[in-house]
C-alpha positions as CSV (number, residue, x, y, z in Angstrom):
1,X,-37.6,90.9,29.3
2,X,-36.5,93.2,31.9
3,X,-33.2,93.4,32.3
4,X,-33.6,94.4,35.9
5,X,-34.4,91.0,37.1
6,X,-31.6,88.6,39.0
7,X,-32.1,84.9,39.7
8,X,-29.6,83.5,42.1
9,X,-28.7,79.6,41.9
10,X,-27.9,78.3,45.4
11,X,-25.5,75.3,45.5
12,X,-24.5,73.3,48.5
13,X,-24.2,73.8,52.5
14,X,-25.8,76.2,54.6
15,X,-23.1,78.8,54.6
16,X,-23.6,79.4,51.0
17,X,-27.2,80.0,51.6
18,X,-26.0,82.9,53.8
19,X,-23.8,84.3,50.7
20,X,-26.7,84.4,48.3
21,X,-29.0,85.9,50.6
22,X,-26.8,88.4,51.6
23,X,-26.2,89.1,47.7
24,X,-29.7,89.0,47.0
25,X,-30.1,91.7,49.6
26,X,-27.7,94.0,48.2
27,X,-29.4,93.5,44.7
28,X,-32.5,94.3,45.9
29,X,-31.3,97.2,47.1
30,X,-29.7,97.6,43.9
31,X,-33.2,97.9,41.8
32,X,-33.1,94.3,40.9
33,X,-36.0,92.4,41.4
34,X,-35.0,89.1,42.9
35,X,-35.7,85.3,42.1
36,X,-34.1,82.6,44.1
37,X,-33.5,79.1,42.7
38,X,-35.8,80.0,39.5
39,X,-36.0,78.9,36.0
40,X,-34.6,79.7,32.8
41,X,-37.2,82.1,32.1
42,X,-37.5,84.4,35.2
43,X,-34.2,86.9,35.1
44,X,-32.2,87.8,32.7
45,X,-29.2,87.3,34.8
46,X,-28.2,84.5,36.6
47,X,-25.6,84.1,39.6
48,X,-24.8,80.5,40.3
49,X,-22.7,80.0,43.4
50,X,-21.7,76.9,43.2
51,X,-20.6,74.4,45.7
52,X,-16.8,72.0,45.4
53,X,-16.5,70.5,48.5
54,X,-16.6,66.9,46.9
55,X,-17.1,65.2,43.6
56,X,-20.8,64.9,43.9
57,X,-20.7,68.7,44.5
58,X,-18.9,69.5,42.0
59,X,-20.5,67.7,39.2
60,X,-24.1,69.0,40.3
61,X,-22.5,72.7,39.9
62,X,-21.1,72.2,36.3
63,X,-24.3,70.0,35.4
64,X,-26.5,73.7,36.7
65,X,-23.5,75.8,35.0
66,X,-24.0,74.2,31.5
67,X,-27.9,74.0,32.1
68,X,-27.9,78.0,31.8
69,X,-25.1,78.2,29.4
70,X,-27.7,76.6,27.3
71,X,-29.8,78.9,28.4
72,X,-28.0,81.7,27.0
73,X,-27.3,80.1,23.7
74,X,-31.1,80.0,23.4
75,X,-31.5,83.4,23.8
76,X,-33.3,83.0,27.3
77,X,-30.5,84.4,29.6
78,X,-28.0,87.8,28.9
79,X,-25.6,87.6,31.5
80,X,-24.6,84.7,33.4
81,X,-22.1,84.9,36.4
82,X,-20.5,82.3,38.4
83,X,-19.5,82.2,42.3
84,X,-18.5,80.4,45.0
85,X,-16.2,77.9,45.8
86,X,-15.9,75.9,42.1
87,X,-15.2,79.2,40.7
88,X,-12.3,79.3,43.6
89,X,-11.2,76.1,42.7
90,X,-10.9,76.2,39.0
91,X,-12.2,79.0,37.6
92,X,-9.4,79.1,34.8
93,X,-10.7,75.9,33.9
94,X,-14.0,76.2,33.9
95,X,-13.4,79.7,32.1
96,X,-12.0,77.8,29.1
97,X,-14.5,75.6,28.8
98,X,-17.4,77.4,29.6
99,X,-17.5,80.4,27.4
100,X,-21.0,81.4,27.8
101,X,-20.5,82.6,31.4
102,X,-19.6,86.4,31.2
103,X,-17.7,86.6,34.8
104,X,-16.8,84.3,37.3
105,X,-15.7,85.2,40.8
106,X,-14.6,82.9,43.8
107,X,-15.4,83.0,47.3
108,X,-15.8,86.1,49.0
109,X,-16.5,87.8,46.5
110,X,-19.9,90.1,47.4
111,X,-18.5,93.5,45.8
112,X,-17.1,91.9,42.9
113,X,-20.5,90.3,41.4
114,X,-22.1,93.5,42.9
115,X,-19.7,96.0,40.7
116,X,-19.9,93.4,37.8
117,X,-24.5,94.1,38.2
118,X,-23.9,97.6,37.8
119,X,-24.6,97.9,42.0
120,X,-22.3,98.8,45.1
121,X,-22.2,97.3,48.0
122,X,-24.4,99.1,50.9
123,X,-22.5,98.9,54.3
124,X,-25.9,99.8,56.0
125,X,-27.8,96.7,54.4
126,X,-24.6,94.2,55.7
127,X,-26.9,93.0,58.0
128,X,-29.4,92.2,56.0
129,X,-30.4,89.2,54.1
130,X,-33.4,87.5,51.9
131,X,-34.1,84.8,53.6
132,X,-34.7,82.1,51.0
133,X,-36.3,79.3,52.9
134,X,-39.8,79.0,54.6
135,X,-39.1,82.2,56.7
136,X,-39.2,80.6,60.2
137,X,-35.8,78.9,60.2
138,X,-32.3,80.8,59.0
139,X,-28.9,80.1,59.5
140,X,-26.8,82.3,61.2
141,X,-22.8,81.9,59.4
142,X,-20.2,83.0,62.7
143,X,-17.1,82.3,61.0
144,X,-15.1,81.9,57.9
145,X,-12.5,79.5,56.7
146,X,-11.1,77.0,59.3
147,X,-7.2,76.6,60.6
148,X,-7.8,72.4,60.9
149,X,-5.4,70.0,58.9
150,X,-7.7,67.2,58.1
151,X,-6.0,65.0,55.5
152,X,-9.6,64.8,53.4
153,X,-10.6,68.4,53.1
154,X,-10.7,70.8,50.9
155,X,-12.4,73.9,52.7
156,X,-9.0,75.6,54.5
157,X,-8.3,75.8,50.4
158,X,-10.9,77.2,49.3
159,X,-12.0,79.5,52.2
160,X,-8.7,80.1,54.0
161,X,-7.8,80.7,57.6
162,X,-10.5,80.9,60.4
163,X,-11.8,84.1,60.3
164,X,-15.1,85.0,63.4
165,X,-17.8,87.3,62.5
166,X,-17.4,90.7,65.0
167,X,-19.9,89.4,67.9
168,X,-21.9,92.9,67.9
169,X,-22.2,92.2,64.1
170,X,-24.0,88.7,64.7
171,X,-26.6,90.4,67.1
172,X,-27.3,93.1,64.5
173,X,-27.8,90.2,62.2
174,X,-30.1,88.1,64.6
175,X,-31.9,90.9,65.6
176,X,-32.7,92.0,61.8
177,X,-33.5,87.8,61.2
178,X,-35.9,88.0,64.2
179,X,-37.8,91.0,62.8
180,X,-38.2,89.1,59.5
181,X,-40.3,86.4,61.0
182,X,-37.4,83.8,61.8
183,X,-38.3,81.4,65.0
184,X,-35.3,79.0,65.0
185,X,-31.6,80.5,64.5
186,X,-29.0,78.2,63.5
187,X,-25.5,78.3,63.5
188,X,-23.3,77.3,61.6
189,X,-19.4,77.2,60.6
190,X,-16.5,74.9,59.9
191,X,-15.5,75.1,63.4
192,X,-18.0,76.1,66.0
193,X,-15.9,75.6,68.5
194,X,-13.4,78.1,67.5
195,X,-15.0,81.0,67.1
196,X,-13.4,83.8,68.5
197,X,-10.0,83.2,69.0
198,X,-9.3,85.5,66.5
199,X,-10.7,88.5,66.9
200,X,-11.0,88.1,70.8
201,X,-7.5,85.6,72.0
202,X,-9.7,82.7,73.2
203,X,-12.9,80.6,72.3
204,X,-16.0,82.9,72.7
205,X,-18.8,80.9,71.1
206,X,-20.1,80.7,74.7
207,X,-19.8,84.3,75.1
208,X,-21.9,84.8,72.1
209,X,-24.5,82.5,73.0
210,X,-25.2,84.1,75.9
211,X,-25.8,87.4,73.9
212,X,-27.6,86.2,71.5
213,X,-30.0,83.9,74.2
214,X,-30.1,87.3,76.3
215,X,-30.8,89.8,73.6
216,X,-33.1,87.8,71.0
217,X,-36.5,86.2,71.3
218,X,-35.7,83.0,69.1
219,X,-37.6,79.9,70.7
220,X,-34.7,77.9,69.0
221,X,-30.9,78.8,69.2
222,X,-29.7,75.3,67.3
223,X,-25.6,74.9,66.9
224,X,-24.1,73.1,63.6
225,X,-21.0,71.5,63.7
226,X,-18.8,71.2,66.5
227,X,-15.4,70.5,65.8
228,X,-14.6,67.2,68.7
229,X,-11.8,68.9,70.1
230,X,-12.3,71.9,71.9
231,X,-15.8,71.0,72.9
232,X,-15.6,72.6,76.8
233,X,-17.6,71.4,79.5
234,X,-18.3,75.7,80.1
235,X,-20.8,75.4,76.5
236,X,-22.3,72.3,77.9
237,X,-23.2,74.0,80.9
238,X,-24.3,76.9,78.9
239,X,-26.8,75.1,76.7
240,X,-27.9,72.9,79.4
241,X,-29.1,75.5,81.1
242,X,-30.3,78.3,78.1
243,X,-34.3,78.2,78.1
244,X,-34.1,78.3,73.8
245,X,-30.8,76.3,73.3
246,X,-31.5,73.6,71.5
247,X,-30.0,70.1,73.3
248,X,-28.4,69.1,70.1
249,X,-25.0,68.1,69.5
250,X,-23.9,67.7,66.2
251,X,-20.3,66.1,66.4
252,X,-18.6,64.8,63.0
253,X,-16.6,61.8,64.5
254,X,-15.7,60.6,60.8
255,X,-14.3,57.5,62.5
256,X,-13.6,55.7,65.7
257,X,-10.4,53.6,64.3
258,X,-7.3,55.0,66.1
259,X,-5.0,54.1,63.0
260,X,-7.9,56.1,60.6
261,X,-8.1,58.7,63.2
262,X,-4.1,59.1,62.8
263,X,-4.3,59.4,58.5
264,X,-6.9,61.6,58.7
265,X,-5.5,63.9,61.4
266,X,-8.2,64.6,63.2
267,X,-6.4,65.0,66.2
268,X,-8.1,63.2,68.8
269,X,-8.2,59.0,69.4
270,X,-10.5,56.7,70.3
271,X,-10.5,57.1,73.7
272,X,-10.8,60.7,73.7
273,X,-13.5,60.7,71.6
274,X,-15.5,58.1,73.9
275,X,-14.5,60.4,77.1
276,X,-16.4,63.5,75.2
277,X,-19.5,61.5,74.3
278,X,-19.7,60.0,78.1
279,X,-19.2,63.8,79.0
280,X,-21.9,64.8,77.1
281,X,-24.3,62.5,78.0
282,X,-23.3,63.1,81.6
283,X,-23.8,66.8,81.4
284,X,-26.9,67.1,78.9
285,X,-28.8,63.8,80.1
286,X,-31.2,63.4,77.2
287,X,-29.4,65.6,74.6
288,X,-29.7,64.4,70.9
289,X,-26.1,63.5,69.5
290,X,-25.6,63.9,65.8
291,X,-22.3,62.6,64.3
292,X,-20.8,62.0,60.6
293,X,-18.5,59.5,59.5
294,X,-16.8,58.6,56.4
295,X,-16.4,55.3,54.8
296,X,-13.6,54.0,52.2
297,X,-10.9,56.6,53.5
298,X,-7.1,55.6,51.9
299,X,-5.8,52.2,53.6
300,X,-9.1,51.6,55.7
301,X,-9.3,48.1,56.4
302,X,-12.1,45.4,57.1
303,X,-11.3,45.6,60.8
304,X,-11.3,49.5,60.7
305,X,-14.7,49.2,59.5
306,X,-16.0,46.5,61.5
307,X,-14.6,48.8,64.4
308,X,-16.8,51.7,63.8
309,X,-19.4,49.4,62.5
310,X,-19.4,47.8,66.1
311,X,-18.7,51.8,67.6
312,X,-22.1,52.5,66.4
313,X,-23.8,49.2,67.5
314,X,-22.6,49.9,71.2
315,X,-23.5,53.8,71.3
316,X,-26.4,54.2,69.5
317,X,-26.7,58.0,68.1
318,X,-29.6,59.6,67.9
319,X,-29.2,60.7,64.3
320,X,-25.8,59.8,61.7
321,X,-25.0,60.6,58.4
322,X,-22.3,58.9,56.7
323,X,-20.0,59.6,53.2
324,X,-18.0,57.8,51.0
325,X,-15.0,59.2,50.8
326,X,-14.3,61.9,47.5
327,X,-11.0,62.1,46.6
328,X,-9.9,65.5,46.5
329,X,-6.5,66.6,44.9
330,X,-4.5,69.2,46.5
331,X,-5.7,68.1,49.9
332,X,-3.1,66.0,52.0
333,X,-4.9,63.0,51.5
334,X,-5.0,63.7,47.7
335,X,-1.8,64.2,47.9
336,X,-0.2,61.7,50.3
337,X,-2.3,58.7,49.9
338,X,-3.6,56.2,46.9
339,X,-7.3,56.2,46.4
340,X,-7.2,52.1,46.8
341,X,-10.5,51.4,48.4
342,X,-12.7,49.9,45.6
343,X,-16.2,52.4,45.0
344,X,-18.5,49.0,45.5
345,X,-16.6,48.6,49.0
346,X,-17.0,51.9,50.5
347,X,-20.9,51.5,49.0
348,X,-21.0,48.3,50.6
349,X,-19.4,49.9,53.9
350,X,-21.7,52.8,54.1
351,X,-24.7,50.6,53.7
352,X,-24.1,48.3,56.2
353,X,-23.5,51.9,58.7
354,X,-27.0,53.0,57.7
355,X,-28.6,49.9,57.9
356,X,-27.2,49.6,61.3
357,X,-28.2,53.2,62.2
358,X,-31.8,52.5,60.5
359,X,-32.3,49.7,63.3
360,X,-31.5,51.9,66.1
361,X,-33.4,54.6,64.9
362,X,-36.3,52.9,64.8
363,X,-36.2,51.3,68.1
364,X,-35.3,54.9,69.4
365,X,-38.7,56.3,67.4
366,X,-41.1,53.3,68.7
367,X,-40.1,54.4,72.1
368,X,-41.6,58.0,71.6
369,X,-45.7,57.1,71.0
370,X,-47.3,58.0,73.2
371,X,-45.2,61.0,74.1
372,X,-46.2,64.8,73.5
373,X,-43.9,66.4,72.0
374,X,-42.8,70.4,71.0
375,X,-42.9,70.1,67.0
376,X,-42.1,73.4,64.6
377,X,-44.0,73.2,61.4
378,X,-41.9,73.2,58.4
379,X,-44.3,73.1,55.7
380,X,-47.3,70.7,53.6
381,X,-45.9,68.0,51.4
382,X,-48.8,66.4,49.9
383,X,-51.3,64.4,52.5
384,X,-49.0,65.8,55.5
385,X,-47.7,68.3,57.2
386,X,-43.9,68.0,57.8
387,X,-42.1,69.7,61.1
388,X,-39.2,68.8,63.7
389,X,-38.7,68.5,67.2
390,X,-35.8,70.2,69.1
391,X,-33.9,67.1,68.3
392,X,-34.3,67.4,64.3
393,X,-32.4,69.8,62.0
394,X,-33.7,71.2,58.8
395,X,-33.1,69.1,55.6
396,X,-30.5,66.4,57.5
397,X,-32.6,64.9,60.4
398,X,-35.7,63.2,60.7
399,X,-39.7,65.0,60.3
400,X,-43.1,64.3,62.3
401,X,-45.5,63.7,59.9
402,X,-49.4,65.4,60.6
403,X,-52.8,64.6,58.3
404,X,-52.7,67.6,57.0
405,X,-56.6,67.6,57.8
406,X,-55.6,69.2,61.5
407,X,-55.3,72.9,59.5
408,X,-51.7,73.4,60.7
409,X,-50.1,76.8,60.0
410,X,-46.2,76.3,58.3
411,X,-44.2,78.5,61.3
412,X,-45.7,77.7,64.5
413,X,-45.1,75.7,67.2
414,X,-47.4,72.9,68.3
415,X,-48.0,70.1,70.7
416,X,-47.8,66.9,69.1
417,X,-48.8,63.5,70.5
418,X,-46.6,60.7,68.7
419,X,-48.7,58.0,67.5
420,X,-46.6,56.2,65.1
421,X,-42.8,55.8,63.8
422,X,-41.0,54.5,61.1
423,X,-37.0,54.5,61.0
424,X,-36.3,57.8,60.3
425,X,-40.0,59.2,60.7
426,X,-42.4,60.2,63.4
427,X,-46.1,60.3,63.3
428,X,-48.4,62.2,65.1
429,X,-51.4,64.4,66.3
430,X,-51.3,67.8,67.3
431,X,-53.3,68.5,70.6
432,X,-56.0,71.2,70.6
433,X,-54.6,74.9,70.8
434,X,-55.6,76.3,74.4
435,X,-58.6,79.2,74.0
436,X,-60.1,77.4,71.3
């Protein structure tokens, strides 16, 4: 087996995609030949970056650690390295118990796992990344870390203070992105809305919007996560008026309660939060809101849930994902507060939220057919073809679902006539291509 051959385990959120593309860049460039996500059998290296945000996480990244640490008992991997934020976490744990992995390395950590694959990191290649999903979508990471106190989480540990990407470095990384093939650029960070303040005094991420809008030819600019406070009316304006700005806001609420609010300092109430969604929708008429919210949180009570439960009932978001709450130690919450809400009750609680959220989606959907909608081809999962609409993130939102006896191409944009819906699905027909 050629010991010249790296597979790279990707674990978790969108941001860590970014990290192993970047490092399977610089190993390329290295003289490895690259896998991504591969078997046992492919590489005789393996870098897991693993993922710790919450239990669920955590245990998938140690179940994939042990997987190749058999691996290497069996004689089928040499060298196995471990990154990301587990590693961060607990790595003098984890080294203990896991002898089989030869290094492990936390977050930020590029030139370390580089040094320990015999490379060096190339400053001219910083740029650059292999992109590991279809090709047409990539995320674009603006910042680091996050300066927020929120009682449940764990990432100002693991990642630190909020640190922004130099703007002229973004566009160098868009622009490279763009000449790989990429159509829709998403962006992403713990805190959108900060980005900037930094390096530059003040919030900039409409400032780099603008650039990047101006100076790229991406037919989708899509933002991830924006932090509720902070949220100007001047970025509003901006994507309202962008031509390739995608009119989606994804908002994590995590509650409406003002007494959960409060314990999980989110720093904002319930009244603030409803003046930003009513500013929203007043500014971007038609815009898809996306929000998260977490269920079970220490000392949350039948009438804090059958607050947000009702919250969601009267506002009706276009697309919601919702957690149980994970317990994490170290964090204030961890720290502060007993874990007393049973694990069948927050199941129970985050049930009901869906179920609620699967009735409005649907009546949302069955109001589409009929209409014609811009739909970006994602790929072919077995009779159909699988793509989005403006309104639809990769991997978290809903699909449109094609026969896939229309011959689509996986990349491109089409017209789609919605004839059908289900409650988190569209179905349609793609109109004939002009010229043909």
């Amino acid at each position: 087996m050629n010991r010249k051959r790296v597979n790279v385990i990707t674990l978790g959120c969108s941001k860590n995609t970014v990290d192993s593309e970047k490092l399977l860049r610089q190993l390329q460039a290295g003289g490895y030949e690259v896998f991504h996500d591969a078997g046992e059998t492919e590489a005789d290296t393996v870098i897991i970056n693993t993922c710790g945000f919450i239990n669920d996480a955590r245990e998938e990244s140690i179940d994939m650690i042990l997987r190749f640490a058999k691996a290497k008992r069996d004689g089928l991997v040499r060298n196995l390295v471990v990154t990301g934020c587990l590693s961060e976490l607990y790595r003098e744990a984890l080294r203990s118990e896991i002898p089989e992995a030869d290094a492990w390395f936390g977050v930020e950590s590029l030139a370390g796992v580089l040094k320990h694959a015999g490379c060096h990191p190339r400053k001219n290649l910083i740029p650059d990344r292999v992109i590991t999903g279809p090709g047409h979508y990539a995320y674009l990471k603006i910042s680091e870390g996050c300066d927020r106190k929120c009682a449940f989480c764990s990432i100002p540990l693991i990642r630190g203070k909020h640190l922004s990407v130099r703007m002229e470095d973004l566009l160098a990384e868009s622009l490279s992105l763009e000449k790989q093939g990429v159509k829709e650029l998403i962006l992403v960070a713990q805190d959108l809305n900060y980005y900037g303040v930094d390096l530059y005094g003040r919030r900039m991420l409409t400032g780099l919007l603008n650039k990047l809008s101006a100076s790229t030819g991406f037919e989708w600019i899509r933002l991830q996560y924006l932090y509720p406070s902070g949220l100007s009316e001047s970025l509003l304006k901006t994507i309202r008026d962008s031509r390739n700005i995608c009119r989606y806001i994804d908002i994590p609420l995590q509650h409406i309660s003002d007494r959960m609010l409060k314990k999980m300092k989110r720093g904002y109430t319930e009244l603030s939060a409803r003046k930003l969604l009513e500013r929203i929708k007043l500014t971007l008429p038609g815009a898809t809101i996306r929000t998260t919210f977490i269920t079970g949180f220490p000392g949350e009570s039948d009438q804090d849930h059958r607050e947000l439960a009702e919250f969601i009932r009267e506002f009706e978001f276009d697309r919601l994902g919702v957690f149980r709450y994970s317990h994490e130690e170290k964090t204030f919450a961890g720290i502060s507060y007993s874990d007393n809400v049973p694990d069948k009750i927050k199941e129970l609680s985050a049930a009901e939220i869906m179920e609620i959220q699967q009735n409005i989606s649907f009546k949302k959907n069955i109001l589409k057919k009929g209409q014609i909608l811009k739909v970006l081809i994602d790929g072919r999962e077995g009779e159909y073809f699988t793509g989005r609409t403006e309104a639809d993130s990769p991997e978290v939102d809903q699909e449109v679902l094609v026969n896939s006896k229309f011959n689509l191409v996986p990349g491109n944009f089409y017209e789609v006539r919605i004839t059908g819906a289900t409650e988190f699905d569209l179905i349609g027909e793609p109109l004939p291509v002009k010229g043909k």
